[in-house]
N, CA, C and O atoms as a GROMACS GRO file, in nm:
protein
  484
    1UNK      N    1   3.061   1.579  -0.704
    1UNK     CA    2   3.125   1.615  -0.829
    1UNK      C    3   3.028   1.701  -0.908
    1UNK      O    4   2.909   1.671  -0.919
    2UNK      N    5   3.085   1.816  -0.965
    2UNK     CA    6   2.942   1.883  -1.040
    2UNK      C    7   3.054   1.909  -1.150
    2UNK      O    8   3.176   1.919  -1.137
    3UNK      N    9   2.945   1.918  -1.299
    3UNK     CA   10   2.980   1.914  -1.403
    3UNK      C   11   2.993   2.107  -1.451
    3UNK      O   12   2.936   2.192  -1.382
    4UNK      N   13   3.061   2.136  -1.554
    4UNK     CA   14   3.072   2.309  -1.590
    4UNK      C   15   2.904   2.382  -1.584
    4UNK      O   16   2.872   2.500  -1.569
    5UNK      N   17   2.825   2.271  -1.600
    5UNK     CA   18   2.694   2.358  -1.584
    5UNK      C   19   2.614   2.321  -1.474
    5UNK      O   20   2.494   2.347  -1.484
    6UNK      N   21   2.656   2.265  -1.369
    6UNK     CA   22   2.567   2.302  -1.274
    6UNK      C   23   2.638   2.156  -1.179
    6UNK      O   24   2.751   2.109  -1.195
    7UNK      N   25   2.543   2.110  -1.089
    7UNK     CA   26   2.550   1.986  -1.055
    7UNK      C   27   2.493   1.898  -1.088
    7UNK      O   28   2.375   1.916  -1.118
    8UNK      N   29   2.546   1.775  -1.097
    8UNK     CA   30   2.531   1.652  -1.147
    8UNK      C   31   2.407   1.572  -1.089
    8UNK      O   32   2.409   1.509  -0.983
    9UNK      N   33   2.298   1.586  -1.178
    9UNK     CA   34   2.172   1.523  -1.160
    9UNK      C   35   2.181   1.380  -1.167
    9UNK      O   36   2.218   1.333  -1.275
   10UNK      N   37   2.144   1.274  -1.036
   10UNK     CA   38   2.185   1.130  -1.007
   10UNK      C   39   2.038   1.053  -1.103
   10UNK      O   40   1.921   1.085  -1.121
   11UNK      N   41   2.105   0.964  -1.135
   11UNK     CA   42   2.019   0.889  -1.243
   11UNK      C   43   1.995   0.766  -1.147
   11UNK      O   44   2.076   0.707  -1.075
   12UNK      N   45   1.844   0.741  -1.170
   12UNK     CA   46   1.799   0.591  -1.119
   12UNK      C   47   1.854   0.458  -1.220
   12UNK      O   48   1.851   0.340  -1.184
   13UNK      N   49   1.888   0.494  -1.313
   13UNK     CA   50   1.922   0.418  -1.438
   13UNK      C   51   1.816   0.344  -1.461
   13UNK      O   52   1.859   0.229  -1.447
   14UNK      N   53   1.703   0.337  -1.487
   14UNK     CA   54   1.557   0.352  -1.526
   14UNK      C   55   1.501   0.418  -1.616
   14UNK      O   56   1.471   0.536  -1.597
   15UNK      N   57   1.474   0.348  -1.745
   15UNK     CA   58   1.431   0.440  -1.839
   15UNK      C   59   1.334   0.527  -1.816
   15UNK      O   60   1.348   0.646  -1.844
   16UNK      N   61   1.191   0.465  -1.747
   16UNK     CA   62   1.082   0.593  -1.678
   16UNK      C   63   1.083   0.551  -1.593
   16UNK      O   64   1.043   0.436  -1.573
   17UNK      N   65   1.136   0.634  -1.500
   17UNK     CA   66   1.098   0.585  -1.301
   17UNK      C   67   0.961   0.623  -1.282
   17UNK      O   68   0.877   0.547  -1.234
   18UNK      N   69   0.932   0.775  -1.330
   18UNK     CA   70   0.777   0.760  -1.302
   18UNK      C   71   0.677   0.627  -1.327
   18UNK      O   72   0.564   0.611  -1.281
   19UNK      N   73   0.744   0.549  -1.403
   19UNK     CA   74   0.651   0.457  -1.443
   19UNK      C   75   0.657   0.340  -1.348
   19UNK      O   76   0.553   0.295  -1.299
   20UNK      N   77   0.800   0.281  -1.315
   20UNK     CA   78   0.839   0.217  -1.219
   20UNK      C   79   0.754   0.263  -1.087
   20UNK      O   80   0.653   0.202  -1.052
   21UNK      N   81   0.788   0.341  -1.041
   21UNK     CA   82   0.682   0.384  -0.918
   21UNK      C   83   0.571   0.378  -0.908
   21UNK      O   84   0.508   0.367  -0.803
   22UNK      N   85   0.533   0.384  -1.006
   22UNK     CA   86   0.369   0.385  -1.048
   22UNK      C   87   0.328   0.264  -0.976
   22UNK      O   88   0.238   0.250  -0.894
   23UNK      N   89   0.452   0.136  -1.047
   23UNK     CA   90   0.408   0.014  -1.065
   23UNK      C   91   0.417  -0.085  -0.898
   23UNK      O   92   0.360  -0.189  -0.866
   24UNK      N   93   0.509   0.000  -0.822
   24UNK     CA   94   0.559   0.000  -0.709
   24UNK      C   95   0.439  -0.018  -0.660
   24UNK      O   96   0.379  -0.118  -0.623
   25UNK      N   97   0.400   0.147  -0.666
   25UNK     CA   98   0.238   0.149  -0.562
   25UNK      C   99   0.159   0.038  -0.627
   25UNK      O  100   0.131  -0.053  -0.550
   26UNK      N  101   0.112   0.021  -0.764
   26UNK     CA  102   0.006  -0.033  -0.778
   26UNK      C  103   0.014  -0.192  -0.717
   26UNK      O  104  -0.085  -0.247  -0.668
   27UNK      N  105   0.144  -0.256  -0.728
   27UNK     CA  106   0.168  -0.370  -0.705
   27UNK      C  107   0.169  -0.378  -0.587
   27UNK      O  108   0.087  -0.463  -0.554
   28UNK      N  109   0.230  -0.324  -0.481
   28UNK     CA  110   0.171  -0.334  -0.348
   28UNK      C  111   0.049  -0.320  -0.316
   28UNK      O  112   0.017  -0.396  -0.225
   29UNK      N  113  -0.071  -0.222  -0.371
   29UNK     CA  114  -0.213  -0.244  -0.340
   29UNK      C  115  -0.238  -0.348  -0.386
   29UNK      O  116  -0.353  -0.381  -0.358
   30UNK      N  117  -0.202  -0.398  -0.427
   30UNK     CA  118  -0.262  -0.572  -0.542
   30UNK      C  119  -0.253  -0.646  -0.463
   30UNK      O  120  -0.341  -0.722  -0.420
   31UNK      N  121  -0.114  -0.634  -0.421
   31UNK     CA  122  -0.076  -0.750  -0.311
   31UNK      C  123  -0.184  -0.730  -0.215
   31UNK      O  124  -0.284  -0.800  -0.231
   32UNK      N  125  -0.180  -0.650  -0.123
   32UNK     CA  126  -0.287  -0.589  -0.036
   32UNK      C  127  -0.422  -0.642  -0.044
   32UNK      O  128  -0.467  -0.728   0.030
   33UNK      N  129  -0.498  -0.574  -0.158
   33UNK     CA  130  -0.605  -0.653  -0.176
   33UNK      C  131  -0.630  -0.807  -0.155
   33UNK      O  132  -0.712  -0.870  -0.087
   34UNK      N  133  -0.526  -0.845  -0.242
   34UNK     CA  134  -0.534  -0.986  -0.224
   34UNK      C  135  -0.505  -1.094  -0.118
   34UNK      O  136  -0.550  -1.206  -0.093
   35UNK      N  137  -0.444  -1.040  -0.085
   35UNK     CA  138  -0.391  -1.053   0.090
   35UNK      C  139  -0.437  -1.062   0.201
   35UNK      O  140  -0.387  -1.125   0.294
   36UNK      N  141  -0.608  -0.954   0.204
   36UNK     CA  142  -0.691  -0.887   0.278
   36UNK      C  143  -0.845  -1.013   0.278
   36UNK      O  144  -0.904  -1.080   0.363
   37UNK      N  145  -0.853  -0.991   0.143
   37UNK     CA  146  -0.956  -1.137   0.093
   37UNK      C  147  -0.924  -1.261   0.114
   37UNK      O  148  -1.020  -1.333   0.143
   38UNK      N  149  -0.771  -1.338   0.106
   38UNK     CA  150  -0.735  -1.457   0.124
   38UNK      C  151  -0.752  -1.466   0.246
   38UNK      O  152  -0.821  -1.566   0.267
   39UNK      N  153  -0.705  -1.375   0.410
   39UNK     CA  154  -0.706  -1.392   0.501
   39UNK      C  155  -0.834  -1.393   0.569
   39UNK      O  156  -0.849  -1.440   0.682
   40UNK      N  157  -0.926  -1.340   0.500
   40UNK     CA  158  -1.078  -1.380   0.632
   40UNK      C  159  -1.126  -1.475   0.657
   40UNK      O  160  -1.196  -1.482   0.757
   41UNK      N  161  -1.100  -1.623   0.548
   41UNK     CA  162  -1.153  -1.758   0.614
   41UNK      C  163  -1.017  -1.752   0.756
   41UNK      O  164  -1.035  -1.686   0.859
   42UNK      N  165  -0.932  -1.807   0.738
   42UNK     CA  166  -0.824  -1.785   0.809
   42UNK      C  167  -0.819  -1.769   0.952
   42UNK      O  168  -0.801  -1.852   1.041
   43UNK      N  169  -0.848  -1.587   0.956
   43UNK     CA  170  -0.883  -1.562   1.066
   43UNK      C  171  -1.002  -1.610   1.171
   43UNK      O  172  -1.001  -1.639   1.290
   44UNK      N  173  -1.098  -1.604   1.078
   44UNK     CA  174  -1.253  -1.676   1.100
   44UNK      C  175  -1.230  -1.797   1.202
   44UNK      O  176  -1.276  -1.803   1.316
   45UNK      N  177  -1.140  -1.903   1.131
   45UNK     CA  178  -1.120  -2.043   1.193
   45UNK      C  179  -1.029  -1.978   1.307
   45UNK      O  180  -1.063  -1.937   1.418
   46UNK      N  181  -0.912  -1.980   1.253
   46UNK     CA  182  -0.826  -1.926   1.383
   46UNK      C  183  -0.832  -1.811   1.537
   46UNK      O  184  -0.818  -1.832   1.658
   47UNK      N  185  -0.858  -1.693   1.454
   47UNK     CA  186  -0.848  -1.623   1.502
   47UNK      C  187  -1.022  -1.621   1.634
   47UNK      O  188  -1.001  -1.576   1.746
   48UNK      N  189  -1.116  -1.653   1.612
   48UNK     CA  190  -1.228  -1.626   1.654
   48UNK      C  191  -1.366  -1.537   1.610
   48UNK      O  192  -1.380  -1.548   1.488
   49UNK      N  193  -1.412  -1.501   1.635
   49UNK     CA  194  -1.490  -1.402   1.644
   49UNK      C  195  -1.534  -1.265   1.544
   49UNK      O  196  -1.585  -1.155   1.565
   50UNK      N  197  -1.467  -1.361   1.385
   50UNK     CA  198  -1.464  -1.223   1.324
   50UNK      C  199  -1.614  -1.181   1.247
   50UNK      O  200  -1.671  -1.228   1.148
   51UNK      N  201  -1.639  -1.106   1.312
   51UNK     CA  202  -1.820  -1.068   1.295
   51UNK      C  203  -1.822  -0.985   1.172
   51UNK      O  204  -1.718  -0.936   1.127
   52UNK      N  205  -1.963  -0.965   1.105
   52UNK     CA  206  -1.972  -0.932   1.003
   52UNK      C  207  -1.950  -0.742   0.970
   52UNK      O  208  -1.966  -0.666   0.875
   53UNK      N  209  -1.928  -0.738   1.037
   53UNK     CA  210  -1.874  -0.612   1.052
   53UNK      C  211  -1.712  -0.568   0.982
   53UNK      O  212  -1.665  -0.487   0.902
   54UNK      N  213  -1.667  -0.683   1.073
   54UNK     CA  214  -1.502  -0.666   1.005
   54UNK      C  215  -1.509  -0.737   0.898
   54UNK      O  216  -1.428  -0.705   0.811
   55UNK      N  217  -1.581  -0.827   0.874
   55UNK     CA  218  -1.571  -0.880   0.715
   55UNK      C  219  -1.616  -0.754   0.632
   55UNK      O  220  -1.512  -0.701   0.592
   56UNK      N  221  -1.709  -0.694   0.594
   56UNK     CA  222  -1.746  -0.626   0.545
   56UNK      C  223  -1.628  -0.465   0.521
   56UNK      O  224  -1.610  -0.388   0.426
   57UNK      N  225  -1.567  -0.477   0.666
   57UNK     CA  226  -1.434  -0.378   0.666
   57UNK      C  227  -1.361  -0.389   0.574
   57UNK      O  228  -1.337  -0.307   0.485
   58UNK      N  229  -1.304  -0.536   0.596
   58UNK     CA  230  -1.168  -0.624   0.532
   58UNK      C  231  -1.192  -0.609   0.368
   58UNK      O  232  -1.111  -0.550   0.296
   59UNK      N  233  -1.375  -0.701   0.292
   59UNK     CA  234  -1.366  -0.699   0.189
   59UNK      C  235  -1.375  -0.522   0.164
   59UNK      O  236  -1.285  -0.505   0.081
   60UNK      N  237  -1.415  -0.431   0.182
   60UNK     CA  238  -1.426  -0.279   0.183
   60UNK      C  239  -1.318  -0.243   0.139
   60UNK      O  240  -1.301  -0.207   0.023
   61UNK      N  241  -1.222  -0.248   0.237
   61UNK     CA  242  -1.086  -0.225   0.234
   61UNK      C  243  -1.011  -0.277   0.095
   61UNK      O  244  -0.936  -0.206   0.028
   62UNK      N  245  -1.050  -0.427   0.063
   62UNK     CA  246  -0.955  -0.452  -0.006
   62UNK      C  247  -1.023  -0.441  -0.157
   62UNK      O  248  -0.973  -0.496  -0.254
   63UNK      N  249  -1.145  -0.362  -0.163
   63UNK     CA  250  -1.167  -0.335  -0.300
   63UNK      C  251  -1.113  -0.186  -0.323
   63UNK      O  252  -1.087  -0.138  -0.434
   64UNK      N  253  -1.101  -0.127  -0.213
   64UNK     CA  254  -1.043   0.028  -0.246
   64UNK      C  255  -0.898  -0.004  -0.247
   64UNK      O  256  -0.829   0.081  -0.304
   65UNK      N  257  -0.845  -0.089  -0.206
   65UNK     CA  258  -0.680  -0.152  -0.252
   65UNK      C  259  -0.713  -0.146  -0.404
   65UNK      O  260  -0.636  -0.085  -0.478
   66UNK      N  261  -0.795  -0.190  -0.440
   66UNK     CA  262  -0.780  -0.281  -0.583
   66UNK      C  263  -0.782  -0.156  -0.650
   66UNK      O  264  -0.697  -0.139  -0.737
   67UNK      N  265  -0.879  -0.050  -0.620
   67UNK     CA  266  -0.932   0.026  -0.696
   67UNK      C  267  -0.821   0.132  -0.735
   67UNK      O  268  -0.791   0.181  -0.844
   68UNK      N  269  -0.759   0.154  -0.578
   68UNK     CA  270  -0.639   0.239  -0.600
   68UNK      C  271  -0.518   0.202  -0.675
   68UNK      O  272  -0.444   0.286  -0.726
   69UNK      N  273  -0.501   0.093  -0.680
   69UNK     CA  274  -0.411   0.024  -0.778
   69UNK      C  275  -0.426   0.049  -0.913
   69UNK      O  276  -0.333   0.035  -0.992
   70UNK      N  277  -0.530   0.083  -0.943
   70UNK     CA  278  -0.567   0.093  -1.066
   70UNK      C  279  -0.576   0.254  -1.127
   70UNK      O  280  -0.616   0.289  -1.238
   71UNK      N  281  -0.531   0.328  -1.026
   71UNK     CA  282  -0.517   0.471  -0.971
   71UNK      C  283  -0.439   0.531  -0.979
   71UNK      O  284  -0.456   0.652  -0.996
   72UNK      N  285  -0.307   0.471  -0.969
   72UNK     CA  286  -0.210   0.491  -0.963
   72UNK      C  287  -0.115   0.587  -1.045
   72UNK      O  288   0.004   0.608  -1.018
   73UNK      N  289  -0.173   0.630  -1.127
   73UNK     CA  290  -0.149   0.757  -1.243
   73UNK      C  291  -0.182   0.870  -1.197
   73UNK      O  292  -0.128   0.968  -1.251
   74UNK      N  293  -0.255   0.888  -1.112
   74UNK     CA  294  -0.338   0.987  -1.045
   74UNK      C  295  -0.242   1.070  -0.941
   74UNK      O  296  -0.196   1.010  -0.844
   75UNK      N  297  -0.218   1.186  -0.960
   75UNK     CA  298  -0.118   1.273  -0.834
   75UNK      C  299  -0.162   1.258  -0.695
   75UNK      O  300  -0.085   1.296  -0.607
   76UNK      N  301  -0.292   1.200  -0.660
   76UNK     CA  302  -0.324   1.195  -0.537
   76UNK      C  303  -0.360   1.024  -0.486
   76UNK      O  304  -0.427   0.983  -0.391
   77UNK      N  305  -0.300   0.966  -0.571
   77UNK     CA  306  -0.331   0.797  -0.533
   77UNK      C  307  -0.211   0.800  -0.405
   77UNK      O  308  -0.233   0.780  -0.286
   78UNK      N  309  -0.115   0.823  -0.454
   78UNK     CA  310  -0.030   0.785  -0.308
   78UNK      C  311  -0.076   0.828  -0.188
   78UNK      O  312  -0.043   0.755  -0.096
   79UNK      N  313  -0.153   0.937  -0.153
   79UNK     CA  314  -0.209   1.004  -0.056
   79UNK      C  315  -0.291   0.920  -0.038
   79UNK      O  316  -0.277   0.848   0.061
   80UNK      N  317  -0.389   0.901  -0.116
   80UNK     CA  318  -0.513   0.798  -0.089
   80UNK      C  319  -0.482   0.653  -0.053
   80UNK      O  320  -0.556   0.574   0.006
   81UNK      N  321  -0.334   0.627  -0.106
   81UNK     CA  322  -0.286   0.485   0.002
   81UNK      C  323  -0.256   0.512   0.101
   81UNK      O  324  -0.286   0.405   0.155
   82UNK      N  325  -0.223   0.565   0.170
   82UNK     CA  326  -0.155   0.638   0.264
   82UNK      C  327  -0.289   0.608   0.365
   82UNK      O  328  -0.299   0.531   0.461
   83UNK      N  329  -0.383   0.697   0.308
   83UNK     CA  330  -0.520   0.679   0.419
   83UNK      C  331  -0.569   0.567   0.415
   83UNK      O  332  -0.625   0.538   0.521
   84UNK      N  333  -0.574   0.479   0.328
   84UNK     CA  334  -0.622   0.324   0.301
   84UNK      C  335  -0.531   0.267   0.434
   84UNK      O  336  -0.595   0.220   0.528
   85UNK      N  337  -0.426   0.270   0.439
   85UNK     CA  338  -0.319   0.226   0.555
   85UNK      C  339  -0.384   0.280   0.690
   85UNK      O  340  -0.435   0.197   0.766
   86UNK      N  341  -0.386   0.399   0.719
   86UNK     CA  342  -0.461   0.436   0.821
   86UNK      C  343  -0.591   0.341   0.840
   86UNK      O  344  -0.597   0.258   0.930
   87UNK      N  345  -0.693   0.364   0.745
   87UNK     CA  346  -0.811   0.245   0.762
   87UNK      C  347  -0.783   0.100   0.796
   87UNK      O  348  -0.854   0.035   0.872
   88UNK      N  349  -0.684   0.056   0.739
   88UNK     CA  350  -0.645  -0.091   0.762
   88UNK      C  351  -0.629  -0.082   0.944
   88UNK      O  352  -0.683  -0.150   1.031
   89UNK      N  353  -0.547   0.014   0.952
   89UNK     CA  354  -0.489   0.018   1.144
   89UNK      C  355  -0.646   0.044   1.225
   89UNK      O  356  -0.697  -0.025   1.314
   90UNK      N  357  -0.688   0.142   1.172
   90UNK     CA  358  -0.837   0.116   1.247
   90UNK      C  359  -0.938   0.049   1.217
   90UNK      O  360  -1.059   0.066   1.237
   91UNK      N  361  -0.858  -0.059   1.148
   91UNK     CA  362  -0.994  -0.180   1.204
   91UNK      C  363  -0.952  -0.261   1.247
   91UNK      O  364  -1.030  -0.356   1.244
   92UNK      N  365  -0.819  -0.292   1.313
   92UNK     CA  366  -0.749  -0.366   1.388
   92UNK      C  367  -0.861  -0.347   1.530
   92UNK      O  368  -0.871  -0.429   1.622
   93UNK      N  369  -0.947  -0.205   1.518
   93UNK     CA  370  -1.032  -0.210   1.644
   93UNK      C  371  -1.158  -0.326   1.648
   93UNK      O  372  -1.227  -0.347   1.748
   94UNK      N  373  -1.170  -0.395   1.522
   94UNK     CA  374  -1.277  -0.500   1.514
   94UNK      C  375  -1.202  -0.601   1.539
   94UNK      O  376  -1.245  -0.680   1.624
   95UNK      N  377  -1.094  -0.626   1.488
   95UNK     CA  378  -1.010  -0.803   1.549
   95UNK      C  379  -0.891  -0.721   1.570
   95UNK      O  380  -0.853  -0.613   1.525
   96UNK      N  381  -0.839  -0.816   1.661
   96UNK     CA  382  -0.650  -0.817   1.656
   96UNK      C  383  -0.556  -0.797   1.550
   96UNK      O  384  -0.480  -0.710   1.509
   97UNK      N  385  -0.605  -0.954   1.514
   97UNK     CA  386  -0.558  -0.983   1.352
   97UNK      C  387  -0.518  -0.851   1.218
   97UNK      O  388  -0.416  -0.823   1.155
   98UNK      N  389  -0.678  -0.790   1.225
   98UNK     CA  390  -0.676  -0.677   1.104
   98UNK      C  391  -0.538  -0.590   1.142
   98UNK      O  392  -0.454  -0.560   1.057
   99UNK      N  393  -0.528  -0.551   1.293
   99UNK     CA  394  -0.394  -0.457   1.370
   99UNK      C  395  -0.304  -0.545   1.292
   99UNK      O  396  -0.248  -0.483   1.201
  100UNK      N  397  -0.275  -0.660   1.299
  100UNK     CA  398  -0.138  -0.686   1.258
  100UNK      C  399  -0.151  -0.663   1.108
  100UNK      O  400  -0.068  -0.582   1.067
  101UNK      N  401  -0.213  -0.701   1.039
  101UNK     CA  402  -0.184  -0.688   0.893
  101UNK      C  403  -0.171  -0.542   0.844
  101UNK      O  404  -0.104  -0.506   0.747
  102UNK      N  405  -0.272  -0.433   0.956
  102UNK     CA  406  -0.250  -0.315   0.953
  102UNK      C  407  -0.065  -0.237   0.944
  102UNK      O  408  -0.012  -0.146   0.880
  103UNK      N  409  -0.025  -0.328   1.038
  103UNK     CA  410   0.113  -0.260   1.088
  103UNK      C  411   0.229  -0.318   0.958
  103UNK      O  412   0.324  -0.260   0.905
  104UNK      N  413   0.182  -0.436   0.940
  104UNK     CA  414   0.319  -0.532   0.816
  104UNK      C  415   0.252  -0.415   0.712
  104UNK      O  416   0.328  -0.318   0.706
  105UNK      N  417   0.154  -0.400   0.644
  105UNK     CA  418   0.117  -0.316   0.536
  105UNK      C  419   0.144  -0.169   0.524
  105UNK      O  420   0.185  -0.113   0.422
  106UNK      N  421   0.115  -0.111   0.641
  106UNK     CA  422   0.182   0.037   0.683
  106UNK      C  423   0.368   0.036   0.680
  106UNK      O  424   0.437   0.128   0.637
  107UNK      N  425   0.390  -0.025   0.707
  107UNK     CA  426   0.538  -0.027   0.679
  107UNK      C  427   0.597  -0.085   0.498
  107UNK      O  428   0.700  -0.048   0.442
  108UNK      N  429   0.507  -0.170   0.452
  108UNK     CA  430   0.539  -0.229   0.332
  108UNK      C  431   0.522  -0.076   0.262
  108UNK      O  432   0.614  -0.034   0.192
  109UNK      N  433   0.400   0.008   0.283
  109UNK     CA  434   0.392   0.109   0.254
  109UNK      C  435   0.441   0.249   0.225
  109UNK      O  436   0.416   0.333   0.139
  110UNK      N  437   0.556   0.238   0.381
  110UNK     CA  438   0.648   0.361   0.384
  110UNK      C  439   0.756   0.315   0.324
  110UNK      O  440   0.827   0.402   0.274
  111UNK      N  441   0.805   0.160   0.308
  111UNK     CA  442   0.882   0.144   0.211
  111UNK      C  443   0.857   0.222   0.102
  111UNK      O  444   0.904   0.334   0.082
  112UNK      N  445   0.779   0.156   0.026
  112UNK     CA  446   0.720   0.200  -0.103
  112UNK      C  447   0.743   0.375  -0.126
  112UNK      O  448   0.807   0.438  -0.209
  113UNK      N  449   0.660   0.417  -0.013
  113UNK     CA  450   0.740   0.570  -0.036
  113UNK      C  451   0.879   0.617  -0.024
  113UNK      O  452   0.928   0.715  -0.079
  114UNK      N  453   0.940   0.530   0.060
  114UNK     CA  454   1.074   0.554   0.047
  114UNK      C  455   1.131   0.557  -0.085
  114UNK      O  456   1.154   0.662  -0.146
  115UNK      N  457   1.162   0.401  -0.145
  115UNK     CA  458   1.134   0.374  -0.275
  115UNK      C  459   1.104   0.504  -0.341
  115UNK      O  460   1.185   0.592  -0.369
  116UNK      N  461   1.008   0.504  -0.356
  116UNK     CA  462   0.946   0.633  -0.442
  116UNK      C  463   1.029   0.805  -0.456
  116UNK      O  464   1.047   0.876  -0.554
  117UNK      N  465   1.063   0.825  -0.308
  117UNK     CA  466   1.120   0.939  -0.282
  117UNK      C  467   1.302   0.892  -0.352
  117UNK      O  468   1.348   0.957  -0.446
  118UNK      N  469   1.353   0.819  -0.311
  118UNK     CA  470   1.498   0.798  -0.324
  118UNK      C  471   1.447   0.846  -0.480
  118UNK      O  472   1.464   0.966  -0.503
  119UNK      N  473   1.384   0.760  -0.596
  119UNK     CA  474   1.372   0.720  -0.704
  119UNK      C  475   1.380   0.855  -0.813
  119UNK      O  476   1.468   0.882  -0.895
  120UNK      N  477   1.208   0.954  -0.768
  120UNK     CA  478   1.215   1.044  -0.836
  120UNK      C  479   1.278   1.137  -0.788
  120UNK      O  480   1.332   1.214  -0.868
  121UNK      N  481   1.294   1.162  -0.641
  121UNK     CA  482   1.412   1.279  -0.550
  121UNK      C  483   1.300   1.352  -0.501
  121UNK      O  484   1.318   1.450  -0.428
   0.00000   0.00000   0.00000
């Protein structure tokens, strides 16, 4: 349907979506972070073998979650989650474990951009 002046621009019905999105990303890195830190006793007991290496990954990782969360105003934070996701998948090369949380988070992620894209267009 288009209106006498042009076509009909679709509304999120959201007073600021930019802001909503914002909150999208930041709240998923939050989660993330927190997510990343709760799980290394965890794995430790369960999983085996997680050497100080991948700890040092995991907490790494999940302070640049935090940080980017806090980023999130920034035109290039989504990009920079984006590669945070990538990092999460390659350190799935230090445990198993990190791979899986890599893959649930990379997808929680492209949600989020989905989200994001439907939202602002």
């Amino acid at each position: 349907m288009t209106a006498p002046d042009g076509p009909q621009q679709r509304r999120s019905g959201l007073r600021d979506p930019q802001r909503a999105v914002r909150g999208l990303g930041a709240g998923t890195l939050a989660l993330e972070a927190l997510v990343l830190l709760l799980a290394i006793q965890p794995i430790r007991l369960v999983g085996g073998d997680l050497g100080s290496a991948a700890i040092g990954a995991v907490v790494a990782l999940a302070v640049a979650a935090a940080v980017l969360a806090g980023l999130m105003r920034r035109p290039w934070a989504w990009n920079a989650g984006t590669v945070l996701q990538g990092l999460l998948l390659l350190s799935g090369l230090l445990h198993w474990s990190l791979l899986v949380l890599g893959v649930m988070f990379a997808l929680v992620w492209a949600y989020a951009w989905h989200v994001r894209r439907v939202i602002l267009g």
